[in-house]
Backbone as a chain_set.jsonl record, in Angstrom:
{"seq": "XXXXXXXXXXXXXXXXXXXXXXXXXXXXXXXXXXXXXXXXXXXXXXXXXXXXXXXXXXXXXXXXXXXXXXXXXXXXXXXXXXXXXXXXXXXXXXXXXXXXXXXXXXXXXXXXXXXXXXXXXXXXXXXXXXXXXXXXXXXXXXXXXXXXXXXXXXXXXXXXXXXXXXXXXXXXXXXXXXXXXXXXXXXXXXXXXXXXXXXXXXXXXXXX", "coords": {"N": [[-95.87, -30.057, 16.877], [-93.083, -30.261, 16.729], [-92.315, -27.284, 15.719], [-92.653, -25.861, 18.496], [-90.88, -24.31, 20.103], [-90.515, -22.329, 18.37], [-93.115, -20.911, 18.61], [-92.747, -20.717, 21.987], [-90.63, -18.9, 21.87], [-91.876, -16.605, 20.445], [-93.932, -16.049, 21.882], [-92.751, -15.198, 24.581], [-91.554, -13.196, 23.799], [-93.223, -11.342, 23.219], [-95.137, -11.329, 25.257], [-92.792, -9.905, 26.695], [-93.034, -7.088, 26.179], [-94.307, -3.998, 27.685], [-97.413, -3.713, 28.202], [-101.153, -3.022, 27.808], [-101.585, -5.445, 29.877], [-99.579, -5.927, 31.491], [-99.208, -3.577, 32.874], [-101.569, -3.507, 33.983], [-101.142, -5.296, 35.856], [-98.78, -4.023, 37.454], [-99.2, -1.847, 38.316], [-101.155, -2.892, 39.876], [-99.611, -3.938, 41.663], [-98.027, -1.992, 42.695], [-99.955, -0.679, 43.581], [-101.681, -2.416, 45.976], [-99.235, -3.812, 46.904], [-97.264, -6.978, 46.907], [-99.501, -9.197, 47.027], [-101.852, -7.848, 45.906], [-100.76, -7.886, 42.779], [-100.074, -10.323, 42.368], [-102.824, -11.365, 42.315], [-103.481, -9.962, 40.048], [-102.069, -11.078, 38.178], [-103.492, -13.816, 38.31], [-105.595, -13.145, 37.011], [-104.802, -12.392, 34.615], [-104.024, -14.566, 33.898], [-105.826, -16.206, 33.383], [-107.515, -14.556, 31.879], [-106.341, -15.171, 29.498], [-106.339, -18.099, 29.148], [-109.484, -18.128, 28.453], [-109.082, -16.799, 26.13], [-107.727, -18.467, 24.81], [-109.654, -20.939, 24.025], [-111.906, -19.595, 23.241], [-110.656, -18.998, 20.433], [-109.655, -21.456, 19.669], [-112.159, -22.769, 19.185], [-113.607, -21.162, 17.185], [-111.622, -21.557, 15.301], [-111.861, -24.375, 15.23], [-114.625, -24.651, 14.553], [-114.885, -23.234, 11.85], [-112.876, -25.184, 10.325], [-114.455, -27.331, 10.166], [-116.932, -26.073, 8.773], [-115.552, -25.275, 6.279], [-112.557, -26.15, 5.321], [-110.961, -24.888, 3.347], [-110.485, -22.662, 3.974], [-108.98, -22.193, 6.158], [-106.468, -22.014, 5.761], [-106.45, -19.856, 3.731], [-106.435, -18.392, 6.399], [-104.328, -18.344, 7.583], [-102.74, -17.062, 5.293], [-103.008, -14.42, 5.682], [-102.942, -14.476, 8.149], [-100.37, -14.172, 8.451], [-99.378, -11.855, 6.742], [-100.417, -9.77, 8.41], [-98.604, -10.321, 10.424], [-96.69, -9.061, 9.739], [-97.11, -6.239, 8.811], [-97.286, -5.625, 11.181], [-94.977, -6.523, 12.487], [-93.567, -4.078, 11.031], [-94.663, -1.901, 11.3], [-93.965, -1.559, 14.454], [-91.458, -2.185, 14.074], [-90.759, 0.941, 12.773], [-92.016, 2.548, 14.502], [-90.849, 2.498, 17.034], [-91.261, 3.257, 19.826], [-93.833, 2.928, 20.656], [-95.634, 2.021, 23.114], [-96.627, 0.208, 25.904], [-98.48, 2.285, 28.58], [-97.547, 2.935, 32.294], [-98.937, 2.984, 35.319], [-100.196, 3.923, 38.408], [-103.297, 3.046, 40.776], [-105.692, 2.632, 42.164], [-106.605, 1.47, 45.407], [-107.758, -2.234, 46.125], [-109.564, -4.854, 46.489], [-108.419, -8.839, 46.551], [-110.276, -10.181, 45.173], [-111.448, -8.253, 43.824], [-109.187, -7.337, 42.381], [-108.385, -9.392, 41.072], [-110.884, -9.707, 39.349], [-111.101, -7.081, 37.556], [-108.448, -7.57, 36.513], [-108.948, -9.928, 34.981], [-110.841, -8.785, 33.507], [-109.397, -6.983, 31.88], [-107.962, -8.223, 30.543], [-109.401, -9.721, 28.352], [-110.476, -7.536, 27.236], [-108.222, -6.86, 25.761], [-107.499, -5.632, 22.612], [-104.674, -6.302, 21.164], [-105.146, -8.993, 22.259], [-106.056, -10.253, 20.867], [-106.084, -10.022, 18.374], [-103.62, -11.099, 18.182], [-104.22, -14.03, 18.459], [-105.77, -14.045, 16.253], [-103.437, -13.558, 14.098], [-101.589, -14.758, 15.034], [-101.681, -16.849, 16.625], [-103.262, -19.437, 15.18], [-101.317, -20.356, 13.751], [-99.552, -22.146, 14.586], [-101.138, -24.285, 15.346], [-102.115, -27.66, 13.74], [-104.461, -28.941, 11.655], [-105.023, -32.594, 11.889], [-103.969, -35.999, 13.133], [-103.677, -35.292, 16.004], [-105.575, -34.453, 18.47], [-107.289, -31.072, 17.883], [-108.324, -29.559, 20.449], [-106.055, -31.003, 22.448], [-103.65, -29.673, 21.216], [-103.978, -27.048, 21.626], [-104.135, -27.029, 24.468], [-101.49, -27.462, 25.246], [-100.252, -24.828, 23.648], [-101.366, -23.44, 25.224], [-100.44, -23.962, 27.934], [-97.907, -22.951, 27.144], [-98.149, -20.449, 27.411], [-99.336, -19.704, 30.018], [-97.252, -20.689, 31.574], [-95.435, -18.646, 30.706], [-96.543, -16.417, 31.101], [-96.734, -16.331, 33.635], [-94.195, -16.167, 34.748], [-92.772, -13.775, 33.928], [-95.043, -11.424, 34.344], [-95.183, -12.427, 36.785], [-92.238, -11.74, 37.643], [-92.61, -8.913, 37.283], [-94.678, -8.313, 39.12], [-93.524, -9.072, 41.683], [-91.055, -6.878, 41.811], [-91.841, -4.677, 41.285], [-91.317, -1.793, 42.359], [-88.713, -0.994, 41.473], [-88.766, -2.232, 38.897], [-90.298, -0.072, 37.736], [-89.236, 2.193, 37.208], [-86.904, 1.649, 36.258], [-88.305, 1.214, 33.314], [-89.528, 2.987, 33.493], [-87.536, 5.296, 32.801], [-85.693, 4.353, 30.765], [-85.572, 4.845, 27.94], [-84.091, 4.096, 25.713], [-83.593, 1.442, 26.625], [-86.629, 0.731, 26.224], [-87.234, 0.868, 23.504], [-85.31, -0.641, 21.932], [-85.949, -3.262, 22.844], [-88.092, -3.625, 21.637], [-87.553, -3.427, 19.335], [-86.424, -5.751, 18.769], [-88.794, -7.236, 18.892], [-89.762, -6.984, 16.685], [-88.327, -7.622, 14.576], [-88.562, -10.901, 15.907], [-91.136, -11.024, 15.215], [-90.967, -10.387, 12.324], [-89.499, -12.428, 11.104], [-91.237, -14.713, 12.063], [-93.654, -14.498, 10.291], [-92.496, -14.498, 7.8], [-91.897, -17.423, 7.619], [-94.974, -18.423, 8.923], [-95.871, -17.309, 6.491], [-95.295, -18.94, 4.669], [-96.009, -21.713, 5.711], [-98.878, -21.375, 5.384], [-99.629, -20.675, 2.502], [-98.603, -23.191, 1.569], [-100.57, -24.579, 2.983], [-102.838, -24.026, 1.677]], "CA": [[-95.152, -29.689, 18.1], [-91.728, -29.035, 16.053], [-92.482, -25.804, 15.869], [-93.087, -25.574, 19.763], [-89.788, -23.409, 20.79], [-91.122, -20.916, 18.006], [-94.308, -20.247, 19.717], [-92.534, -20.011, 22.661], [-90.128, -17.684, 21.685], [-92.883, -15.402, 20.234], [-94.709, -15.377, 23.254], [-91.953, -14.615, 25.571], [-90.928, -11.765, 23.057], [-94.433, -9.998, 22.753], [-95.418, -10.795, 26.602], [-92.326, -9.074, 27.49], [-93.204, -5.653, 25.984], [-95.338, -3.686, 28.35], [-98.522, -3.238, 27.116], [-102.25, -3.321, 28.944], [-102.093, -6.165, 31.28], [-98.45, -5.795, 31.877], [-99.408, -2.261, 33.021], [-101.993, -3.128, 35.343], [-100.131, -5.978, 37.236], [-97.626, -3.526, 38.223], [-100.2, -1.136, 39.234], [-102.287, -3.372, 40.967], [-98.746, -4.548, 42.779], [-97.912, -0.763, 43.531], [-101.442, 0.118, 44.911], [-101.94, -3.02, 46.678], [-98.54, -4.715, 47.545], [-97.56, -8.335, 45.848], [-101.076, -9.825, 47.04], [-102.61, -7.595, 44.43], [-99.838, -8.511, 41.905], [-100.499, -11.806, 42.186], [-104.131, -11.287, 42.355], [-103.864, -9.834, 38.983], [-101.43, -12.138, 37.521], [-103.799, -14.612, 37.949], [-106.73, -12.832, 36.238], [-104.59, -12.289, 33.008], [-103.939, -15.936, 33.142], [-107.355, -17.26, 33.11], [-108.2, -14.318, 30.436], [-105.886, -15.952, 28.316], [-107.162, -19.368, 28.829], [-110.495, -17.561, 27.442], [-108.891, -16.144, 25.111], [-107.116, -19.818, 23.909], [-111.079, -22.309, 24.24], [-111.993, -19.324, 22.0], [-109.708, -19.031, 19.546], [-109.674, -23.062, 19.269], [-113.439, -22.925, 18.85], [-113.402, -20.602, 16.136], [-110.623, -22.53, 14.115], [-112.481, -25.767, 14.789], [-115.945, -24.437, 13.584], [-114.034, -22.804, 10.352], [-112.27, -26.267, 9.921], [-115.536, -27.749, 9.746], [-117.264, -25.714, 7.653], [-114.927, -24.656, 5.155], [-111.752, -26.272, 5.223], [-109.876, -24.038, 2.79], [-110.56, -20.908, 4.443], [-107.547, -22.504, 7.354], [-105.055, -21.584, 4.576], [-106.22, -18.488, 3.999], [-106.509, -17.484, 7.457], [-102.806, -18.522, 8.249], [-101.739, -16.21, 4.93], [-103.851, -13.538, 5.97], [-102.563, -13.808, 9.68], [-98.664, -14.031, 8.243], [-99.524, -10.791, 6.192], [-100.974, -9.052, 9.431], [-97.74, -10.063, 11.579], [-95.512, -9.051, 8.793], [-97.846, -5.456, 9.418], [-97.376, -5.477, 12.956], [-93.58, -6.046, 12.737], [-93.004, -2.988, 10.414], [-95.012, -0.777, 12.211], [-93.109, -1.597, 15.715], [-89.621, -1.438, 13.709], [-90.661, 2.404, 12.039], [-92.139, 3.376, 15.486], [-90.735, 1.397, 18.441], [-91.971, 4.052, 20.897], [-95.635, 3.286, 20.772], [-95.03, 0.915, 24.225], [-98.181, 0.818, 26.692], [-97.904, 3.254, 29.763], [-97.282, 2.32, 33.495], [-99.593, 4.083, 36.169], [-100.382, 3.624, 39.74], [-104.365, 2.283, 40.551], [-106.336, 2.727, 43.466], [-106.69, -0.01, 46.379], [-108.726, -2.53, 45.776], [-109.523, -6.473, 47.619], [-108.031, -9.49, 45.648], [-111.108, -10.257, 44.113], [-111.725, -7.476, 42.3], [-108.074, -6.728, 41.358], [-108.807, -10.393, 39.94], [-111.952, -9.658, 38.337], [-110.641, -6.206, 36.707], [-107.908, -8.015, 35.882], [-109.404, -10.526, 33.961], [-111.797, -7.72, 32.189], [-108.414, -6.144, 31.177], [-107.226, -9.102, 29.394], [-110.366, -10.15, 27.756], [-110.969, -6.37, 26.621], [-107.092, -6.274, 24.777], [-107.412, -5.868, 21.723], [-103.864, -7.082, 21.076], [-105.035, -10.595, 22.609], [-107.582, -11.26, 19.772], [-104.813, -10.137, 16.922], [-102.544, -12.341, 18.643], [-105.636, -15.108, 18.198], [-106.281, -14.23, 15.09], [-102.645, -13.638, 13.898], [-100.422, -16.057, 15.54], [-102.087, -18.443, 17.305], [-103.267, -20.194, 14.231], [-99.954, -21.149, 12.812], [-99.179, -23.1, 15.539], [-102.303, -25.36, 15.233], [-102.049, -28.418, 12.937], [-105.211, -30.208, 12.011], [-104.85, -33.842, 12.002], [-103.939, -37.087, 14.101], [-103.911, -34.816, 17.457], [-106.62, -33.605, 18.622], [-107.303, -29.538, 18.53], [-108.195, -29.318, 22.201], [-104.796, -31.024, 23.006], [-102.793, -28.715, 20.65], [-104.278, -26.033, 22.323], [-103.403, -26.877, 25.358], [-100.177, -27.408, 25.173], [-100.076, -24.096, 23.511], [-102.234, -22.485, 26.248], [-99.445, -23.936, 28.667], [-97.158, -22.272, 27.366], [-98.661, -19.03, 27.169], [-99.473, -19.376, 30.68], [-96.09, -20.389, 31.778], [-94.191, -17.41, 30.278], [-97.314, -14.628, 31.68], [-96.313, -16.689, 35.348], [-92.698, -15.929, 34.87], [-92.718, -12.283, 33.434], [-95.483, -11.099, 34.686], [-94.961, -12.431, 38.557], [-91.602, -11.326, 37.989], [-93.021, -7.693, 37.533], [-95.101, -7.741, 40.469], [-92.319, -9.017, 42.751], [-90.249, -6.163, 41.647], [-92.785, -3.939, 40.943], [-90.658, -0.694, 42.277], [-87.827, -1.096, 40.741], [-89.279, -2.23, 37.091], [-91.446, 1.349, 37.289], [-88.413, 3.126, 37.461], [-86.538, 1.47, 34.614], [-89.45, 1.85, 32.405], [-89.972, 5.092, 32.614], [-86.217, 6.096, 32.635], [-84.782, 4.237, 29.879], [-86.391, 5.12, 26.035], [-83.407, 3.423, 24.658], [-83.794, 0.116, 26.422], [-87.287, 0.069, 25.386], [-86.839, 0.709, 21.715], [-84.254, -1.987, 21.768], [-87.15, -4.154, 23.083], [-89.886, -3.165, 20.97], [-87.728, -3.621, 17.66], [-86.468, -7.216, 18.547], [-89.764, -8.022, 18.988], [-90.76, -6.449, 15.539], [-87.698, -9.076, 14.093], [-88.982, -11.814, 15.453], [-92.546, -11.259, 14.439], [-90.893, -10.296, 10.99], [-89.119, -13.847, 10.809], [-92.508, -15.85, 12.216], [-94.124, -13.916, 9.198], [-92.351, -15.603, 6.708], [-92.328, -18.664, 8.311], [-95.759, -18.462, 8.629], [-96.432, -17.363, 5.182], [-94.217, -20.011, 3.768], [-97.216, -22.701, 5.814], [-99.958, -20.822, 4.78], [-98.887, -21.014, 1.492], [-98.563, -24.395, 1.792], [-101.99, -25.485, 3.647], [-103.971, -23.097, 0.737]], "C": [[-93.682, -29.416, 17.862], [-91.479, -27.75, 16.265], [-92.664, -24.867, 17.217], [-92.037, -24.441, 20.689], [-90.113, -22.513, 19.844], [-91.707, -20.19, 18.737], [-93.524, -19.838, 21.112], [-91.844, -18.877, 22.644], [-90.712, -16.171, 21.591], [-93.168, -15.277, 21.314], [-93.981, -14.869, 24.151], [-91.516, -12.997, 25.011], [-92.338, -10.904, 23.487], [-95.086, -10.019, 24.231], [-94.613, -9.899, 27.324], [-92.611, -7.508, 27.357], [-94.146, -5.32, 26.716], [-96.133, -3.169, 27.261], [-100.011, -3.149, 28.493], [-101.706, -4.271, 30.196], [-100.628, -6.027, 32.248], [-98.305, -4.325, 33.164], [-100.374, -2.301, 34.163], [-101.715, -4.388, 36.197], [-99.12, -5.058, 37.739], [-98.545, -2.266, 38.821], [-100.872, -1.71, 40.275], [-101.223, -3.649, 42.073], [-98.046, -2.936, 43.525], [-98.608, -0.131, 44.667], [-101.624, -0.719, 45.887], [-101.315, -4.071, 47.588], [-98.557, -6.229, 46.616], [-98.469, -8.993, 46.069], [-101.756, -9.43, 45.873], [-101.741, -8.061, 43.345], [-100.394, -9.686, 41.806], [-102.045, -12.223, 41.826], [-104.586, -10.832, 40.741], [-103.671, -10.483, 37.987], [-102.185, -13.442, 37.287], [-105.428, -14.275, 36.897], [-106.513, -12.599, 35.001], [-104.319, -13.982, 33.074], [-104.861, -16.249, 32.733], [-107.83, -16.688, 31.976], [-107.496, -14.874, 29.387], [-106.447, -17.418, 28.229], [-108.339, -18.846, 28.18], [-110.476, -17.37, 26.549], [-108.492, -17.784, 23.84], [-108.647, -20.381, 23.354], [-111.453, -21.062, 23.205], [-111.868, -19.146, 20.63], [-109.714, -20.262, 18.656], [-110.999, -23.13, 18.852], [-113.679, -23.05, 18.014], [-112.754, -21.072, 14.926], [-111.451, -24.041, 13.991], [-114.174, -25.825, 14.159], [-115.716, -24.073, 12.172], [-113.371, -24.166, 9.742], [-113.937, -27.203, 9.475], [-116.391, -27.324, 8.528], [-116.677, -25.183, 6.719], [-113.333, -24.502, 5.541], [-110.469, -25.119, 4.508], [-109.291, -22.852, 2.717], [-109.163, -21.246, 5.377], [-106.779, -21.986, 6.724], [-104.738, -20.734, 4.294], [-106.419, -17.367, 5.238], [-104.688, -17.045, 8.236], [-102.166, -17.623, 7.27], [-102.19, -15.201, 5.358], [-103.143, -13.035, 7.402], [-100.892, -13.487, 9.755], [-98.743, -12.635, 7.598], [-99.625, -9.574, 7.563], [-99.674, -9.061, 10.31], [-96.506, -9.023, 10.626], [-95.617, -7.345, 9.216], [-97.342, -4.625, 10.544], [-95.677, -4.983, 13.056], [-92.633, -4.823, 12.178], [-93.411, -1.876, 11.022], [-94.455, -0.499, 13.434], [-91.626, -1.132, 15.011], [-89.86, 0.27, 13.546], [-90.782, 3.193, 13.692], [-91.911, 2.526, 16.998], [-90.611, 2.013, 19.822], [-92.744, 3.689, 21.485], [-95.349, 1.89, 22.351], [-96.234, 1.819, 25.033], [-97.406, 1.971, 28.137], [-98.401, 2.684, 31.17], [-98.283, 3.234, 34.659], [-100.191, 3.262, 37.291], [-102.117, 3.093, 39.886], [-104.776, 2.198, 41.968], [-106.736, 1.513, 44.177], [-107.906, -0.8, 45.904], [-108.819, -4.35, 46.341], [-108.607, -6.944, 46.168], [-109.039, -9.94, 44.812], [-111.406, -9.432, 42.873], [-110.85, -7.118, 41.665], [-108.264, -8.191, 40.418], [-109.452, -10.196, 38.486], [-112.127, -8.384, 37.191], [-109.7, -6.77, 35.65], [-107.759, -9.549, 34.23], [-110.69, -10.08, 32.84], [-110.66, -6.943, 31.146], [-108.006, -7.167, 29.932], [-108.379, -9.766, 28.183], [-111.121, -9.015, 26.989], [-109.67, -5.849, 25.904], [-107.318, -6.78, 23.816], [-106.524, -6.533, 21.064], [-103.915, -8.557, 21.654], [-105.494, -10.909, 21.63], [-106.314, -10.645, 18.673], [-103.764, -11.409, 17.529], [-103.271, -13.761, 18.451], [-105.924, -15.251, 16.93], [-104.65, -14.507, 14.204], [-101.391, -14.433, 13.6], [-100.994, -17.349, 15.888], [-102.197, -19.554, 16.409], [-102.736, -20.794, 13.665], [-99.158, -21.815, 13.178], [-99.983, -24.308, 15.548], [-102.093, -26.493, 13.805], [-102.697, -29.651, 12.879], [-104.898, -31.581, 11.455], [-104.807, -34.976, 13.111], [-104.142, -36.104, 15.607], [-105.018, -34.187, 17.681], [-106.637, -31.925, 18.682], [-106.641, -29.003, 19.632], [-106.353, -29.622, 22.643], [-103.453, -29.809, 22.302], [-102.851, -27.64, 21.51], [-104.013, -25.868, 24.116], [-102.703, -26.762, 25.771], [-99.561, -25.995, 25.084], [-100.532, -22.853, 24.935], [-101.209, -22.567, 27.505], [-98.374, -23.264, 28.659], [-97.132, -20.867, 27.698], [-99.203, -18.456, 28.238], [-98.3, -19.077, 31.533], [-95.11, -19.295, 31.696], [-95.172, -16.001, 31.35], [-96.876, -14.982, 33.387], [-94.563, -15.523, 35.694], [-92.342, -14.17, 34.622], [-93.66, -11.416, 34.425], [-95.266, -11.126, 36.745], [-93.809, -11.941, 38.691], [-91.885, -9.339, 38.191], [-93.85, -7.234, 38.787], [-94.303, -7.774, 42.383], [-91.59, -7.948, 42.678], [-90.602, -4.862, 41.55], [-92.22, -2.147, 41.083], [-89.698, -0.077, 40.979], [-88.14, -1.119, 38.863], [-89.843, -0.799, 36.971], [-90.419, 1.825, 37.114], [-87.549, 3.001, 36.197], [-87.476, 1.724, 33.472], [-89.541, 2.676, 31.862], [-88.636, 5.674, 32.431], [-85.259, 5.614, 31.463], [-85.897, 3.97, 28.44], [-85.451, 3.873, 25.371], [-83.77, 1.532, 25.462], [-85.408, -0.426, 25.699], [-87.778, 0.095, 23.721], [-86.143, -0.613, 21.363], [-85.199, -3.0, 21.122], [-87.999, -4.232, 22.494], [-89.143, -3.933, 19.128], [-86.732, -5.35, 17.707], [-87.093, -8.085, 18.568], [-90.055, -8.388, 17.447], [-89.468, -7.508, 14.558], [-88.44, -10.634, 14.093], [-90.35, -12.012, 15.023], [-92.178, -11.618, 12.648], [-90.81, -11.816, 10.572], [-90.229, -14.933, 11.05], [-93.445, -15.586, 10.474], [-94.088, -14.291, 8.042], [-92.372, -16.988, 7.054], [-93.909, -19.379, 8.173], [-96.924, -18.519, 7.237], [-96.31, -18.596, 4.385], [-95.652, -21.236, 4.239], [-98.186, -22.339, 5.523], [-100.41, -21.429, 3.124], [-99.175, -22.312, 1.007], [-100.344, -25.375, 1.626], [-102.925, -25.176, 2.047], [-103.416, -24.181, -0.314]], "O": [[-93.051, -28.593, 18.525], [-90.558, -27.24, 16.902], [-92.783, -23.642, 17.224], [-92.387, -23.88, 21.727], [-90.061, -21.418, 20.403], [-91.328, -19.207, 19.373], [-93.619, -18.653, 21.429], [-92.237, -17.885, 23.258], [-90.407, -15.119, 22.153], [-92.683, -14.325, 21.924], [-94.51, -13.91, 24.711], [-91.255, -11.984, 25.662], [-92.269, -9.828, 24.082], [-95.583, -8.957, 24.608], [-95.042, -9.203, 28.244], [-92.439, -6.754, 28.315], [-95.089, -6.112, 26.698], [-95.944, -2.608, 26.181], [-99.867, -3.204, 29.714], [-101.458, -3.818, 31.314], [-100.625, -6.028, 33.479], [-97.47, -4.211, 34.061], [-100.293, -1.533, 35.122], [-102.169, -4.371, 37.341], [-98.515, -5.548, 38.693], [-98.324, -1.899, 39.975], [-101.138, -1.183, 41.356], [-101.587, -3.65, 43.248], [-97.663, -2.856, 44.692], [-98.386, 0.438, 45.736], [-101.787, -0.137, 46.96], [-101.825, -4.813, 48.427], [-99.469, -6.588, 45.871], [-98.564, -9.795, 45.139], [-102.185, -10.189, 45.004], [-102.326, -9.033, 42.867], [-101.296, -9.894, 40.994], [-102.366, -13.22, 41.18], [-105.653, -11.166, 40.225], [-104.457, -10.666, 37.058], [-101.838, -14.189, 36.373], [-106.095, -15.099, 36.271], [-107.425, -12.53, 34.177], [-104.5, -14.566, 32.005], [-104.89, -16.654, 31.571], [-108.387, -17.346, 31.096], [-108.091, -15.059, 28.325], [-106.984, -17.804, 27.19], [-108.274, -19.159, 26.991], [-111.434, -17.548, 25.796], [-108.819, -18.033, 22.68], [-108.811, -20.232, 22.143], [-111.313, -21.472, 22.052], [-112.783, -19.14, 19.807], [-109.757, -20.289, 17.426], [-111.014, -23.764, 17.797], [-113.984, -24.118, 17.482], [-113.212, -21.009, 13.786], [-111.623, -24.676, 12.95], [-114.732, -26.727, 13.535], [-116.391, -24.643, 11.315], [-113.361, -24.188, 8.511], [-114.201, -27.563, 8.328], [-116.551, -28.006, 7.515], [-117.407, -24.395, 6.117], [-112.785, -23.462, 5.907], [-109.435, -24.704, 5.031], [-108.409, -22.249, 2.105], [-108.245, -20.437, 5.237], [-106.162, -21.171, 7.411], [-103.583, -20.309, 4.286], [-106.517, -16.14, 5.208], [-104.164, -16.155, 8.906], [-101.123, -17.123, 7.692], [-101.119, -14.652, 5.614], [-102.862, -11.894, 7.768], [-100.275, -12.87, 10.624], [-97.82, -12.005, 8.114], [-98.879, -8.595, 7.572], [-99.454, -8.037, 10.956], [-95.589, -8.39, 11.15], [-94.652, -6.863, 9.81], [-97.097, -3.431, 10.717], [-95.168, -3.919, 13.407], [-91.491, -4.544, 12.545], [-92.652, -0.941, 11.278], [-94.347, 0.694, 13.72], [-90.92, -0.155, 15.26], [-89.098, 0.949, 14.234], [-90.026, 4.076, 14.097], [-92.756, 2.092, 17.782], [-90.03, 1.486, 20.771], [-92.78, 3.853, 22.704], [-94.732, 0.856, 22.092], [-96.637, 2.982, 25.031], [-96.246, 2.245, 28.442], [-99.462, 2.066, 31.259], [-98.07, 4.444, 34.578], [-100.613, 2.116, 37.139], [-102.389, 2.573, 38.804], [-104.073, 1.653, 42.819], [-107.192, 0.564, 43.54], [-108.89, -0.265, 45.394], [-107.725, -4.885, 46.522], [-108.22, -6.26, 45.221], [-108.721, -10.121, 43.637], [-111.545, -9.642, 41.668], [-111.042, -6.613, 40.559], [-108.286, -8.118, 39.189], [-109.088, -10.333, 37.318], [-112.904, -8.435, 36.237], [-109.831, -6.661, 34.431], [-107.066, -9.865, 33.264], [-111.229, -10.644, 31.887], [-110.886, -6.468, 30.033], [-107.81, -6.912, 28.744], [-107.927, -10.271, 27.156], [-112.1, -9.24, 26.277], [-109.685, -4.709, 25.44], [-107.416, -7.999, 23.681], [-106.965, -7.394, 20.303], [-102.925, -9.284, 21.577], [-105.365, -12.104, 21.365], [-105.622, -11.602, 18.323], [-103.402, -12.467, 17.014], [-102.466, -14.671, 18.258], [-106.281, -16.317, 16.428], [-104.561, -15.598, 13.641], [-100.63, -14.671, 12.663], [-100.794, -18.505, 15.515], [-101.499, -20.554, 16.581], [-103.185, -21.734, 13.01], [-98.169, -22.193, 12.549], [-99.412, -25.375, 15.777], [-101.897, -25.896, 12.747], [-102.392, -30.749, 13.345], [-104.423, -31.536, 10.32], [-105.634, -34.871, 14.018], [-105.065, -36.543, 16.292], [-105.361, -33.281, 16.921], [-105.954, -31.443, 19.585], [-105.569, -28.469, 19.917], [-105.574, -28.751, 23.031], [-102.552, -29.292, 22.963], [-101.848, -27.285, 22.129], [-103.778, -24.854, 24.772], [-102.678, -26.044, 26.77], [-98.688, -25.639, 25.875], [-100.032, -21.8, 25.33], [-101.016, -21.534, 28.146], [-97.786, -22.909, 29.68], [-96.182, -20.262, 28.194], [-99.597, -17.29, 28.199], [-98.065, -18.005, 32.091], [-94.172, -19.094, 32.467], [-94.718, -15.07, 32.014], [-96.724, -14.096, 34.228], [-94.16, -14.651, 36.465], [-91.561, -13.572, 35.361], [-93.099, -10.729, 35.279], [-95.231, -10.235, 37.594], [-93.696, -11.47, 39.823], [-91.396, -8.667, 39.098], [-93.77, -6.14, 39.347], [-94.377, -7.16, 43.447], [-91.186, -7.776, 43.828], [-89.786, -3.953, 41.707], [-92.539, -1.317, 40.233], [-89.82, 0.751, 40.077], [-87.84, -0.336, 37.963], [-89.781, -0.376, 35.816], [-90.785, 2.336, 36.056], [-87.426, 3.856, 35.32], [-87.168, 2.629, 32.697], [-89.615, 3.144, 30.726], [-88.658, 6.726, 31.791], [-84.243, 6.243, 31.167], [-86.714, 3.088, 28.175], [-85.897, 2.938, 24.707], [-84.141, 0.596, 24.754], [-85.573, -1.416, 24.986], [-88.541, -0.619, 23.071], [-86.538, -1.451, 20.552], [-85.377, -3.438, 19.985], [-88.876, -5.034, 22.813], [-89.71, -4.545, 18.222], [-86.466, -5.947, 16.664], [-86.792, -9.27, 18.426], [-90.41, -9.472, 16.985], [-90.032, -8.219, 13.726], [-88.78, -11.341, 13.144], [-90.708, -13.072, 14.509], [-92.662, -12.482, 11.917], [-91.674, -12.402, 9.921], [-90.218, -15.957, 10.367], [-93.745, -16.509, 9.717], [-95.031, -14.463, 7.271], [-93.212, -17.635, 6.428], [-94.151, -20.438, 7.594], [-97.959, -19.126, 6.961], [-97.131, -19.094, 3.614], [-96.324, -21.662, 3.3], [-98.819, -23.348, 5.213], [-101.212, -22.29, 2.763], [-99.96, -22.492, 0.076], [-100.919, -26.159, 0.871], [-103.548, -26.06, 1.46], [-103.828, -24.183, -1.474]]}, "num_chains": 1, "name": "protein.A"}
């Protein structure tokens, strides 16, 4: 839990870049007013809780059967961010796109919304990637690690995300009108991925 203002950091960095779900909370809060916003906001939360009880699963069935694979999953996933963050620095364009979304109750902007987050591909690299190097088996249990982590990861999509559907005009407009702020954005992400990267490698490293 040292390491616990990392993780958050990351996550606040890479939830802030629009991407999928980011994209359709502000749609769903355009087409449907902040009810849908909110309505969606809570369907990327829960897909991330899905996304966490899986993730944890996975690491605790791999810990079981074949301890020494953990070691090389954490250099493997420090290699992959290292990846990630060079490709965002070279092209810090590639940023998801914003678009409007036809009416729809709160249930189903829910239940879209939690197909959106459970169908990004960027959640399961982020699972496979990051998540892992936050986890440290021993005296604590998994589950509780994971929760903790899962708290935070809900906390920050509350704060960002609800702030996008409260604002929901206004943010569309910056978005689409400023390139340079989101370059900015895209390549201080692709820093701190770089810096988790070694970080990461450096425990990897380590565990192996």
């Amino acid at each position: 839990m040292e390491t616990l203002w990392l993780f958050t950091l990351l996550v606040f960095g890479i939830i802030a870049m629009p991407g999928m779900d980011m994209a359709f909370v502000l749609s769903s809060a355009l087409a449907d007013g902040r009810r849908g916003g909110i309505a969606a906001l809570a369907g990327i939360v829960a897909g991330g809780l899905a996304h966490v009880v899986m993730g944890t699963l996975g690491i605790g069935l791999l810990l079981r059967a074949w301890p020494a694979a953990y070691g090389a999953l954490l250099v493997a996933g420090a290699l992959y961010l290292a990846w990630i963050a060079w490709n965002l620095w070279r092209d810090p364009g590639a940023l998801g796109e914003v678009a409007a979304a036809a009416p729809r109750t709160p249930r189903q902007t829910f239940g879209r919304a939690l197909a959106t987050c459970l169908l990004n591909p960027k959640a399961y690299l982020f699972m496979v990637a990051v998540f892992p190097q936050f986890l440290r088996p021993g005296e604590v249990p998994l589950a509780l690690q994971a929760a903790v982590l899962w708290a935070v990861i809900a906390v920050t999509q509350v704060i960002i995300y609800g702030a996008v559907a409260l604002g929901a005009d206004g943010l569309r407009t910056r978005l689409a009108s400023s390139a340079d702020r989101q370059r900015r954005l895209c390549r201080q992400v692709a820093v701190l991925l770089a810096g988790t990267a070694v970080w990461a490698l450096w425990q990897g490293w380590t565990v192996a």
